[in-house]
C-alpha positions in Angstrom: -4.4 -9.0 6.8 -0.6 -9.3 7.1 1.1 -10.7 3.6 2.8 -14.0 4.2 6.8 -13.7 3.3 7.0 -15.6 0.8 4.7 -14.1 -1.1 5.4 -10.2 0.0 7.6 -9.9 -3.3 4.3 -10.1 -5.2 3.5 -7.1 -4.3 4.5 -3.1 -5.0 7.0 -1.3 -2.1 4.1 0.5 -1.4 1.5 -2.0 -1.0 0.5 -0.5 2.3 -0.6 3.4 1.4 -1.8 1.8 -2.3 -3.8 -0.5 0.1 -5.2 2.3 2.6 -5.9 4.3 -0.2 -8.9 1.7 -1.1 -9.7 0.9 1.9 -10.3 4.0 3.6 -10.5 6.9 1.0 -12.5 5.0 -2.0 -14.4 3.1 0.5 -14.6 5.3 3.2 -14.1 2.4 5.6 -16.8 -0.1 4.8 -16.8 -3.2 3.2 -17.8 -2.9 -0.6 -19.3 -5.8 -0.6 -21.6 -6.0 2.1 -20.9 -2.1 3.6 -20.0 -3.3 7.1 -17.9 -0.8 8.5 -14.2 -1.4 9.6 -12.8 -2.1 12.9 -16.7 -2.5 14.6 -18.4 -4.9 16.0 -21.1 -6.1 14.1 -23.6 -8.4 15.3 -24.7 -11.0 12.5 -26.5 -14.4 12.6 -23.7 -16.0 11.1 -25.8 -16.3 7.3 -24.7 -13.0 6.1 -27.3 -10.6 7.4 -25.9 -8.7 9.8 -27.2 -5.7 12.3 -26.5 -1.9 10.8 -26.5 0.0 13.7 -26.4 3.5 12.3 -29.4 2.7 10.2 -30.6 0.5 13.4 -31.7 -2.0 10.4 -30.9 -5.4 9.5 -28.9 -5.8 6.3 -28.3 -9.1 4.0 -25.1 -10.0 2.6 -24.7 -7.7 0.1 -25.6 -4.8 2.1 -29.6 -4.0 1.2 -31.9 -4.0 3.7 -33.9 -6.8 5.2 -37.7 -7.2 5.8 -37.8 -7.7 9.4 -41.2 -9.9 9.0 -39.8 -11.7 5.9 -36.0 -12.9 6.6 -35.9 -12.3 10.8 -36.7 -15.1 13.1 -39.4 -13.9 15.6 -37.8 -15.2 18.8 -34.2 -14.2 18.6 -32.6 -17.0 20.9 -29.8 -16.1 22.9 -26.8 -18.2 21.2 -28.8 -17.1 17.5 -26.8 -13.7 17.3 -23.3 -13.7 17.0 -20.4 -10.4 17.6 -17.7 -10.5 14.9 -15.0 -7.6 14.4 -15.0 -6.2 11.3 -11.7 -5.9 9.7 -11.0 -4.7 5.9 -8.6 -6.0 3.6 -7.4 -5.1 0.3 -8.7 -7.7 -2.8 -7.7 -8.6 -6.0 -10.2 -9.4 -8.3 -9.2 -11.6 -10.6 -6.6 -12.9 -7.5 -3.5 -11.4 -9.6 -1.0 -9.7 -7.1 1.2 -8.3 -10.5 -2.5 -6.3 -10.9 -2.8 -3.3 -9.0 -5.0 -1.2 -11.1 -8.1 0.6 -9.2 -10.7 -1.4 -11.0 -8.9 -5.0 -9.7 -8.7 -3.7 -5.7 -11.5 -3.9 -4.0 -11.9 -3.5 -0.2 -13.4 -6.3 1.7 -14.4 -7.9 5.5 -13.5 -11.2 5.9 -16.7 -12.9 4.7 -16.7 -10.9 1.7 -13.3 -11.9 0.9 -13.8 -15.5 1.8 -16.6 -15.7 -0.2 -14.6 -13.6 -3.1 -11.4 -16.3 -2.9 -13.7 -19.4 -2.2 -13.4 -20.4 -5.9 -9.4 -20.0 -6.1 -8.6 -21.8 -2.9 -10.6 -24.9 -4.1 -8.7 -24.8 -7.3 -5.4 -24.7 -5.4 -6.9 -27.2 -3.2 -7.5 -29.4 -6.2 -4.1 -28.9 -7.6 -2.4 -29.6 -4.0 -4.2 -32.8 -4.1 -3.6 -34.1 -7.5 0.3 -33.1 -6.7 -0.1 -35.1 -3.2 -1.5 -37.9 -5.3 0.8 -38.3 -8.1 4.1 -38.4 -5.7 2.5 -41.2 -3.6 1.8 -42.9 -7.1 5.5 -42.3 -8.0 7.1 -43.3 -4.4 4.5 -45.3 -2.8 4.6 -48.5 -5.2 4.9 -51.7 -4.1 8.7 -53.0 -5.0 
């Protein structure tokens, strides 16, 4: 995932090798989260289970196996399963870019990372808001 430019001075010269090095050599190439390999299609039902075709096995969201009879729909409808390229990115854990110590990169797919950030975008949602708010409160009275 490209680094916006304002933002690219957060992060070390080189950002891309430290980044490969997590992503391909501690990982191997999957997903630490969820193990779904990079740059493969993966088919998933869009809930976080998602089809392991070397083990020819379903897996749920954090990568164990799924009961076929327990979790699996019996008639798999046509529009049920969805294709999704699998592309990993480099995480922070604790979402500071100044951090680049082994234990805070981890490498993630999309959802994973999503799921990882969903907390700090809502905060930074929250804080966009209240900003939005307080200038209309300072500008937008009556006069």
């Amino acid at each position: 995932m490209p680094i916006r430019r304002e933002h690219r001075y957060f992060y070390p010269i080189d950002w891309k090798q430290l980044s490969a090095m997590i992503r391909f050599v501690r990982a191997e190439g999957r997903c630490e989260g969820c193990g779904r390999p990079h740059m493969e299609d993966v088919q998933h039902l869009g809930d976080g289970r998602w089809w392991d075709a070397e083990a020819e096995r379903w897996r749920d969201d954090r990568g164990r196996f799924v009961r076929r009879a327990l979790s699996l729909p019996e008639s798999m409808e046509p529009g049920l399963v969805k294709v999704t390229r699998v592309v990993l990115a480099t995480a922070h854990r604790n979402h500071d870019t100044a951090d680049n110590t082994d234990a805070n990169l981890v490498a993630f797919c999309q959802r994973c990372h999503m799921n990882h950030d969903r907390p700090e975008h809502q905060r930074c949602r929250r804080v966009t808001l209240r900003a939005r708010k307080a200038i209309g409160d300072l500008f937008g009275g009556t006069g």
